[in-house]
C-alpha positions as CSV (number, residue, x, y, z in Angstrom):
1,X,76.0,109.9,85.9
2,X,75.8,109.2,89.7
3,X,72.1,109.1,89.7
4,X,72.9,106.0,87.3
5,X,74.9,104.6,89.4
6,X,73.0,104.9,92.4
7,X,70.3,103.7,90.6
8,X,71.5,100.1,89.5
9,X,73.0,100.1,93.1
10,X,69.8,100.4,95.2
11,X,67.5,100.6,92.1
12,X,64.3,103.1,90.5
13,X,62.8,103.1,93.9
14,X,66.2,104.8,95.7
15,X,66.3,103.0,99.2
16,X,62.5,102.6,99.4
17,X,62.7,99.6,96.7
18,X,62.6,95.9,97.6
19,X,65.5,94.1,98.2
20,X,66.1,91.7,95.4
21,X,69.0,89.3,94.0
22,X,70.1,91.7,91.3
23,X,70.2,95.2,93.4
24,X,70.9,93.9,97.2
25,X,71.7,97.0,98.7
26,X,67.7,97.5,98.1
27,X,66.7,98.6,101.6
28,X,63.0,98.6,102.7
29,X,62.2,102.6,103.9
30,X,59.4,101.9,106.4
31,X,60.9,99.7,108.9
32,X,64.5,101.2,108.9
33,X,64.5,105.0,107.5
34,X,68.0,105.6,108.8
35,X,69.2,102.5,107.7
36,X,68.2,103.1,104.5
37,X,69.5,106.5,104.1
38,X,72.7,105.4,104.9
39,X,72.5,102.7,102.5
40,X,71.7,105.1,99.7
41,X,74.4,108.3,101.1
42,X,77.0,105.4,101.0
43,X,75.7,104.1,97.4
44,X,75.8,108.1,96.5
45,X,79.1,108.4,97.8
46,X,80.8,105.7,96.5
47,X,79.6,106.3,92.6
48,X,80.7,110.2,93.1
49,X,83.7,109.6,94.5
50,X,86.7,107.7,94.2
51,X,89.2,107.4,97.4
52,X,92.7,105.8,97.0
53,X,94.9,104.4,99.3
54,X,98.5,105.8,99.9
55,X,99.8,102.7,101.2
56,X,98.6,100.8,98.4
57,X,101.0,102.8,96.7
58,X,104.1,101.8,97.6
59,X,106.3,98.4,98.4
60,X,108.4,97.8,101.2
61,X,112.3,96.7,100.6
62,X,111.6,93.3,101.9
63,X,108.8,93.0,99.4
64,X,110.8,94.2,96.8
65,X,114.0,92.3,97.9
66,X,112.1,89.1,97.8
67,X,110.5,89.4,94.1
68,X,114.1,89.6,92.9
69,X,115.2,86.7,94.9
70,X,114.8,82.7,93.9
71,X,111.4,82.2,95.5
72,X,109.7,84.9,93.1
C-alpha cells in the first residue's frame, strides 16, 4: 500500500524519475542524490504514517465563547 503511494508521489522511477506536472516531487538522482533521498524518505514517510496534532484538538474559551455570541 505505501509502495503505491510513494509511487504516484514521486512515480515508477522512485526519486530517479523526471520531474513532471502530474508527480512534482519527481527529483532527478544524478545531480542531487541526497536531495532526492529525502524527497522519497519524506514521500515514504508521509504515506506510512499519519501524525496528528494535539492542539488541533482542542478550542480555547474565547473561541468557544465567541461562536456562541452574536457575531457567530
Amino acid at each position: 500500500m505505501a509502495a503505491e503511494c510513494v509511487e504516484g508521489a514521486v512515480g515508477a522511477g522512485g526519486a530517479g524519475g523526471a520531474a513532471r506536472a502530474d508527480r512534482p516531487f519527481a527529483a532527478p538522482r544524478r545531480p542531487a542524490p541526497a536531495l532526492a533521498e529525502a524527497i522519497l524518505g519524506e514521500a515514504r514517510r508521509q504515506c506510512a504514517s499519519l501524525q496528528l496534532i494535539a492542539a488541533a484538538n482542542f478550542t480555547s474559551p474565547a473561541v468557544l465563547a465567541a461562536v456562541g455570541s452574536p457575531l457567530a
